[in-house]
C-alpha atoms as an extended CHARMM CRD file, in Angstrom:
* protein
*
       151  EXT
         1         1  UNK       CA              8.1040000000      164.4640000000      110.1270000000  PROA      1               0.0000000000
         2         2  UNK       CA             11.5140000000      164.9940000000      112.4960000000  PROA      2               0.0000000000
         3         3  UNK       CA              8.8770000000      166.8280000000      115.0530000000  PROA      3               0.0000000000
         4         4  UNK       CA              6.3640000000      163.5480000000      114.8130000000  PROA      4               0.0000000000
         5         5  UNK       CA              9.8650000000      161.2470000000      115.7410000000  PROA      5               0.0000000000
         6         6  UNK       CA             10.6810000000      163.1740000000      118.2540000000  PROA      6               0.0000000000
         7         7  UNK       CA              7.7010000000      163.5570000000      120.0890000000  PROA      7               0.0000000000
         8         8  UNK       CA              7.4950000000      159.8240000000      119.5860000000  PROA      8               0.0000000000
         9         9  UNK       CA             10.4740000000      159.3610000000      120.6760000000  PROA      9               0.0000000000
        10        10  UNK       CA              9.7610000000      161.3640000000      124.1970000000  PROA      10              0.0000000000
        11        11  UNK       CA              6.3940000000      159.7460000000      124.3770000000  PROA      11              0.0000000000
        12        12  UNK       CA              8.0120000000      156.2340000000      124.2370000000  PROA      12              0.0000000000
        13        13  UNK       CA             10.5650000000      157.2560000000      126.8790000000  PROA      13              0.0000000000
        14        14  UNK       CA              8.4850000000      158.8020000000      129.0390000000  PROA      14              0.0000000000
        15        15  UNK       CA              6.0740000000      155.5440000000      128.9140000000  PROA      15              0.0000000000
        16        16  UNK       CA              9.0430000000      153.5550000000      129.4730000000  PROA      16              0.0000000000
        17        17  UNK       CA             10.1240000000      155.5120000000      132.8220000000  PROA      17              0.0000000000
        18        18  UNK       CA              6.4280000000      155.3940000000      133.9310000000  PROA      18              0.0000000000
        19        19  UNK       CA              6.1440000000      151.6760000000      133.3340000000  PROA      19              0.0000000000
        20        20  UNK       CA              9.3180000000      151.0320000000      135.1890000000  PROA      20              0.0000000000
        21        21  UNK       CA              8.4120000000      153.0000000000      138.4060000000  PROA      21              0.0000000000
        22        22  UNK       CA              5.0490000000      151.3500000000      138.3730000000  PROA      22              0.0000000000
        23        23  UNK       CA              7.1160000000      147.7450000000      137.9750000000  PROA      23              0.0000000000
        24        24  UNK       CA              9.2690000000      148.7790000000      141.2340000000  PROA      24              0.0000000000
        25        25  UNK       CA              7.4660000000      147.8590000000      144.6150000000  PROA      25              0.0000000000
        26        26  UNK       CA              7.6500000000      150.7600000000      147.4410000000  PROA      26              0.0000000000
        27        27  UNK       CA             10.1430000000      150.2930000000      149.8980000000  PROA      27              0.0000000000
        28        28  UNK       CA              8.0400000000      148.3050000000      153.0600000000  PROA      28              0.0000000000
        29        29  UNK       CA              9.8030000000      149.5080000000      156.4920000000  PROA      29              0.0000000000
        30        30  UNK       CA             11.8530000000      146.3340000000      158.1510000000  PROA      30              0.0000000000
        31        31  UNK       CA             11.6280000000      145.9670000000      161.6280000000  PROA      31              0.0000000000
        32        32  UNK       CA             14.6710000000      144.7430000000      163.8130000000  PROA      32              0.0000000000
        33        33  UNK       CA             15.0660000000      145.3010000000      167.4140000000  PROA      33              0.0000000000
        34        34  UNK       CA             16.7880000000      148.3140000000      167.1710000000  PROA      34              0.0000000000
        35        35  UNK       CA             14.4980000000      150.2990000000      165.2110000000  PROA      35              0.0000000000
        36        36  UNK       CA             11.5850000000      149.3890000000      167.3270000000  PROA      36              0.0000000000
        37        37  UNK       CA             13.3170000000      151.1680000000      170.6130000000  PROA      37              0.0000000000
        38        38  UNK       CA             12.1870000000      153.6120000000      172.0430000000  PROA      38              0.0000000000
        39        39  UNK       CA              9.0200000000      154.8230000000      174.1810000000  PROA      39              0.0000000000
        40        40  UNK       CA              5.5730000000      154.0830000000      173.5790000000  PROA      40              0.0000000000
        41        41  UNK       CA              2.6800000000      155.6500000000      175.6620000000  PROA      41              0.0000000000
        42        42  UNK       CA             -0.6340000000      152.6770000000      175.1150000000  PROA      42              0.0000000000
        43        43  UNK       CA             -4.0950000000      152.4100000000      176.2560000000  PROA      43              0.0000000000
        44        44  UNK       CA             -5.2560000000      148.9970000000      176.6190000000  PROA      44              0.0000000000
        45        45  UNK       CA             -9.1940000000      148.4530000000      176.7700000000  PROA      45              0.0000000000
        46        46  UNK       CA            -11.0370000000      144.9800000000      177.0320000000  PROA      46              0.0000000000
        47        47  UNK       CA            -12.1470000000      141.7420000000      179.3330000000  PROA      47              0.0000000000
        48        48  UNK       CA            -10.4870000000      140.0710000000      181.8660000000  PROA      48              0.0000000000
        49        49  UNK       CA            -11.4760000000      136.7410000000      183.6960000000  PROA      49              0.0000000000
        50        50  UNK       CA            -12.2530000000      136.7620000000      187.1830000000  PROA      50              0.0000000000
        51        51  UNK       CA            -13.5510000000      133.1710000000      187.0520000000  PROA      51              0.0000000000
        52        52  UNK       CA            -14.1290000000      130.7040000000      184.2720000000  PROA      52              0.0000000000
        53        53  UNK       CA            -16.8830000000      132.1710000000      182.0150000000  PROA      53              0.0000000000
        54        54  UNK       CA            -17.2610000000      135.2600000000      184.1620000000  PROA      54              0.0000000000
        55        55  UNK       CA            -15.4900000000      138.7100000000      182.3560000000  PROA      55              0.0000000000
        56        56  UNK       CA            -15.4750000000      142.3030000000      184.0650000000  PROA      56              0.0000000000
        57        57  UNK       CA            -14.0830000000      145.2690000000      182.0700000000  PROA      57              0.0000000000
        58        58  UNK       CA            -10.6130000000      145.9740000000      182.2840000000  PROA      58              0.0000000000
        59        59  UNK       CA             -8.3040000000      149.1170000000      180.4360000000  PROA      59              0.0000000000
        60        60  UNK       CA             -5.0680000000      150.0100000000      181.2070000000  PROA      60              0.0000000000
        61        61  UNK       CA             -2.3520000000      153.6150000000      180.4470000000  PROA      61              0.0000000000
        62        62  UNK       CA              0.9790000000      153.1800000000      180.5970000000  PROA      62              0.0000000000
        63        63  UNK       CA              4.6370000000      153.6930000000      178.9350000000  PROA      63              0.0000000000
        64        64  UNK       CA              6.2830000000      150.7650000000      177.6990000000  PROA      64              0.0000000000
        65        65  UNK       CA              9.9780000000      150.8260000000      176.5990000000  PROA      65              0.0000000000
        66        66  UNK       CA             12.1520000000      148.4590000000      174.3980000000  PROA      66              0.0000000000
        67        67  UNK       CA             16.0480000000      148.6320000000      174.8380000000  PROA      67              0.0000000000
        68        68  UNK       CA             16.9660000000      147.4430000000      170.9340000000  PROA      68              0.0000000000
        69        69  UNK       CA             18.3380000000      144.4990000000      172.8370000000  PROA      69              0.0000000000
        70        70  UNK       CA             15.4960000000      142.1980000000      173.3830000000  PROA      70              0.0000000000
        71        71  UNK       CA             14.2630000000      143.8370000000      176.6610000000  PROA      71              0.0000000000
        72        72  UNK       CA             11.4420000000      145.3040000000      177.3400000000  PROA      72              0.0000000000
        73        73  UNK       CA             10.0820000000      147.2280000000      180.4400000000  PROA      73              0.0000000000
        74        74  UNK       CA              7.2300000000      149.5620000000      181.2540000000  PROA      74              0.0000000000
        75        75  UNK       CA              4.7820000000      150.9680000000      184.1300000000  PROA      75              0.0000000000
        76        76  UNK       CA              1.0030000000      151.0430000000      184.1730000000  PROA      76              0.0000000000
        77        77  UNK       CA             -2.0320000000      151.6950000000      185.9890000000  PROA      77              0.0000000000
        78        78  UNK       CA             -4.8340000000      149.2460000000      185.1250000000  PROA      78              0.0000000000
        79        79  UNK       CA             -8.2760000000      149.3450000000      186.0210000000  PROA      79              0.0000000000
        80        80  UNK       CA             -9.7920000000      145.8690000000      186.7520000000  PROA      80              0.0000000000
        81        81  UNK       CA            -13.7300000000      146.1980000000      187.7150000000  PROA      81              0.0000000000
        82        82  UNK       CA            -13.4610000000      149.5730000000      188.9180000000  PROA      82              0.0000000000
        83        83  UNK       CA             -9.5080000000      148.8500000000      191.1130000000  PROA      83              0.0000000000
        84        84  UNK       CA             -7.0880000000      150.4800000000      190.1930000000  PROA      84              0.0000000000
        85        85  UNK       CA             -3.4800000000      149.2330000000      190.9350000000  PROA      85              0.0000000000
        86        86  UNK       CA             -0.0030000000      150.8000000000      189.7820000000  PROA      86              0.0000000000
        87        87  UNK       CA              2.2370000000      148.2860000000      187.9580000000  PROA      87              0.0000000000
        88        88  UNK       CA              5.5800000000      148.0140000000      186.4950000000  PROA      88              0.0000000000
        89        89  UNK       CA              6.9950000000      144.7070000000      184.2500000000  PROA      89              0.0000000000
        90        90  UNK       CA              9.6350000000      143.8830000000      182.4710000000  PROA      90              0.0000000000
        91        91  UNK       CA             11.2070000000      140.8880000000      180.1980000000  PROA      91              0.0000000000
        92        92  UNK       CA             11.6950000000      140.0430000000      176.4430000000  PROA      92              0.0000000000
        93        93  UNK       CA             10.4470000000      140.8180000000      173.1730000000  PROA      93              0.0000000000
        94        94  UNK       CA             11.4020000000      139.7520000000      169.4090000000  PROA      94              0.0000000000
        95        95  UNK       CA             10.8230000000      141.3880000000      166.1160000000  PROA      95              0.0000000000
        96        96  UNK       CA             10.3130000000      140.2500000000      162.8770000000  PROA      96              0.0000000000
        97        97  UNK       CA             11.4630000000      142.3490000000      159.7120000000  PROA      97              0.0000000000
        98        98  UNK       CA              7.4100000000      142.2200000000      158.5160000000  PROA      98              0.0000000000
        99        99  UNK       CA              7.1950000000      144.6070000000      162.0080000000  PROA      99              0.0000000000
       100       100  UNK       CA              5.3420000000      141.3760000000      163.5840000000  PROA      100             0.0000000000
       101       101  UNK       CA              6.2230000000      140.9060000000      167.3650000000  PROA      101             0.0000000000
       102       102  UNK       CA              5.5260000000      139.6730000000      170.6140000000  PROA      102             0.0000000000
       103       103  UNK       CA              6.2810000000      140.1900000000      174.5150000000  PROA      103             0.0000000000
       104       104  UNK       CA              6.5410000000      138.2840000000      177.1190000000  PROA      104             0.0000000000
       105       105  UNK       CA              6.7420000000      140.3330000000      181.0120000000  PROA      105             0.0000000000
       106       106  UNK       CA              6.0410000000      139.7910000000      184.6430000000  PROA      106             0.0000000000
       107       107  UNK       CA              3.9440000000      142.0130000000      186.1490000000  PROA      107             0.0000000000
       108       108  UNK       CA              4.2660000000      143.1030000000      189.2860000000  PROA      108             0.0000000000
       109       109  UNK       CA              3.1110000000      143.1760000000      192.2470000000  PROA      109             0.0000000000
       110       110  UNK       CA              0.7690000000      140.5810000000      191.1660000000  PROA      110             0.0000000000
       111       111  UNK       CA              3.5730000000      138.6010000000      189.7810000000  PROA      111             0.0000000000
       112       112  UNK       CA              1.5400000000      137.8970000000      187.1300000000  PROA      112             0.0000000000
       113       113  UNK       CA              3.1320000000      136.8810000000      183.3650000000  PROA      113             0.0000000000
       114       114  UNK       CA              1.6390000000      138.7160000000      180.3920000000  PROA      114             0.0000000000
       115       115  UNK       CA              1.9660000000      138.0100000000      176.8140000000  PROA      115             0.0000000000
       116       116  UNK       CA              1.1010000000      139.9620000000      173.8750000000  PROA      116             0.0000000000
       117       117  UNK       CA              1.6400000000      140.0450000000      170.0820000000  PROA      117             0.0000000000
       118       118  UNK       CA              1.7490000000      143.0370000000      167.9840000000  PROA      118             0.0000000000
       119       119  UNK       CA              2.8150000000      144.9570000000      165.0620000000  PROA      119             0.0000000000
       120       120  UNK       CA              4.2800000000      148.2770000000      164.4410000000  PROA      120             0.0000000000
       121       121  UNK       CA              2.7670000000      150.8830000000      161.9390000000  PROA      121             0.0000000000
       122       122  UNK       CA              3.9380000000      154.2280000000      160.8580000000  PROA      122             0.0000000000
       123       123  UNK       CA              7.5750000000      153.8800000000      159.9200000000  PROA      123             0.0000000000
       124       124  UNK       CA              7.5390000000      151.9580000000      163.9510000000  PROA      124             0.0000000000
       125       125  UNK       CA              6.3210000000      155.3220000000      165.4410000000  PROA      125             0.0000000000
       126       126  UNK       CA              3.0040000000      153.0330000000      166.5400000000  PROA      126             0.0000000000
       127       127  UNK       CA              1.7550000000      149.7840000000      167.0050000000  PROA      127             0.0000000000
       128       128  UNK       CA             -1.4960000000      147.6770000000      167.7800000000  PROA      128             0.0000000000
       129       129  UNK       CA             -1.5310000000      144.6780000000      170.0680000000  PROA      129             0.0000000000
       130       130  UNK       CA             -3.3950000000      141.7160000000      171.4050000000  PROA      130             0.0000000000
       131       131  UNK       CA             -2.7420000000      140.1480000000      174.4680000000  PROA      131             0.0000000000
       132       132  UNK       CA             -2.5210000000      136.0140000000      174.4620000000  PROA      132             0.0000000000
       133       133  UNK       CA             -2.6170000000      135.4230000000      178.0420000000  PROA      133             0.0000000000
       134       134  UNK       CA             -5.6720000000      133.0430000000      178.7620000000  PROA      134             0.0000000000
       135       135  UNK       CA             -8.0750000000      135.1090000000      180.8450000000  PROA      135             0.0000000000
       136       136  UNK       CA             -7.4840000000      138.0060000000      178.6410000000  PROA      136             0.0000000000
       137       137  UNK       CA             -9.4060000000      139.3440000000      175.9690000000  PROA      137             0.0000000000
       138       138  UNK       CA             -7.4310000000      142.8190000000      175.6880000000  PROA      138             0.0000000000
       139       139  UNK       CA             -5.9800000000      145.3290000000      172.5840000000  PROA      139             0.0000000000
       140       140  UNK       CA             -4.0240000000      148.0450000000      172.8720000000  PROA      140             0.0000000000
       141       141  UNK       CA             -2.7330000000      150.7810000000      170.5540000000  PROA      141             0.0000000000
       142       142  UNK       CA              0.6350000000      152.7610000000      171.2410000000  PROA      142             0.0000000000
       143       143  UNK       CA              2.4800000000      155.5500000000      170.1860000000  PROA      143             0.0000000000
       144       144  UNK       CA              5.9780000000      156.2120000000      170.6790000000  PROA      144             0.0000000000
       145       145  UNK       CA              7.0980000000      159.2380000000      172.5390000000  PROA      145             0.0000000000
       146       146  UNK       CA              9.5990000000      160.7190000000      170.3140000000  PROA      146             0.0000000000
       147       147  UNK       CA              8.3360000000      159.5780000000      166.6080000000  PROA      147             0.0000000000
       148       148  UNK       CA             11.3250000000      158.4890000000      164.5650000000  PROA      148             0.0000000000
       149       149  UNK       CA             11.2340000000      160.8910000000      161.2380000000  PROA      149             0.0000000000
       150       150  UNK       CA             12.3000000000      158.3350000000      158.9980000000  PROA      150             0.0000000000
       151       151  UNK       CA             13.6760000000      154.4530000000      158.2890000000  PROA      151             0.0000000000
């Protein structure tokens, strides 16, 4: 009879413990500016406009770099209907602590502005990302250059 109470006993307590770590949520990774910096090398593939109604294929490679101040800055080669043209841009970006974000650069030498919205993945070592420029029907996925190991 003590050996049936004490197994009960452990049983209950061990349900207990089990019920409680089911109960607790895991930990989600927050995003803030800072740790989203880094390096990211991206591929970009999709459409761009050349005229209303009229799309040719467009990708892109590059390395994009926020500061973990609100700047962001990057070079590119894209790849518009077969050109190819070497780019660099730079400007701002924001984070939100559900790892939601956007960008907004100019590109040169076309002095073009881009914007994009995206989200980062992985503990931030990645990201996917849509660009909301008109004229642009574009994703991209990243991944930074030196992962992070952990939040």
């Amino acid at each position: 009879m003590k050996n049936n109470l004490i197994a009960r006993t452990i049983l209950a307590a061990v349900g207990l413990a089990l019920s409680l770590t089911m109960a607790l949520p895991a930990q989600a990774t927050q995003c803030s500016l800072a740790n989203v910096a880094g390096s990211y090398g991206y591929t970009a593939n999709g459409f761009v406009a050349i005229a209303p109604g009229s799309f040719v294929p467009a990708a892109a490679a590059g390395r994009i770099t926020f500061d973990g101040n609100g700047h962001v800055s990057g070079t590119q080669t894209r790849v518009v209907a077969g050109a190819s043209l070497d780019e660099t841009y730079s400007g701002t970006y924001t984070v939100s602590p559900n790892c939601r974000g956007s960008f907004t650069v100019l590109v040169e030498p076309d002095t073009r502005t881009s914007t994009v919205d995206l989200v980062w993945t992985n503990h931030t070592n990645a990201a996917s990302a849509v660009f909301t420029t008109p004229g642009f029907i574009l994703t991209a996925t990243a991944s930074r250059i030196s992962p992070r190991e952990t939040d």
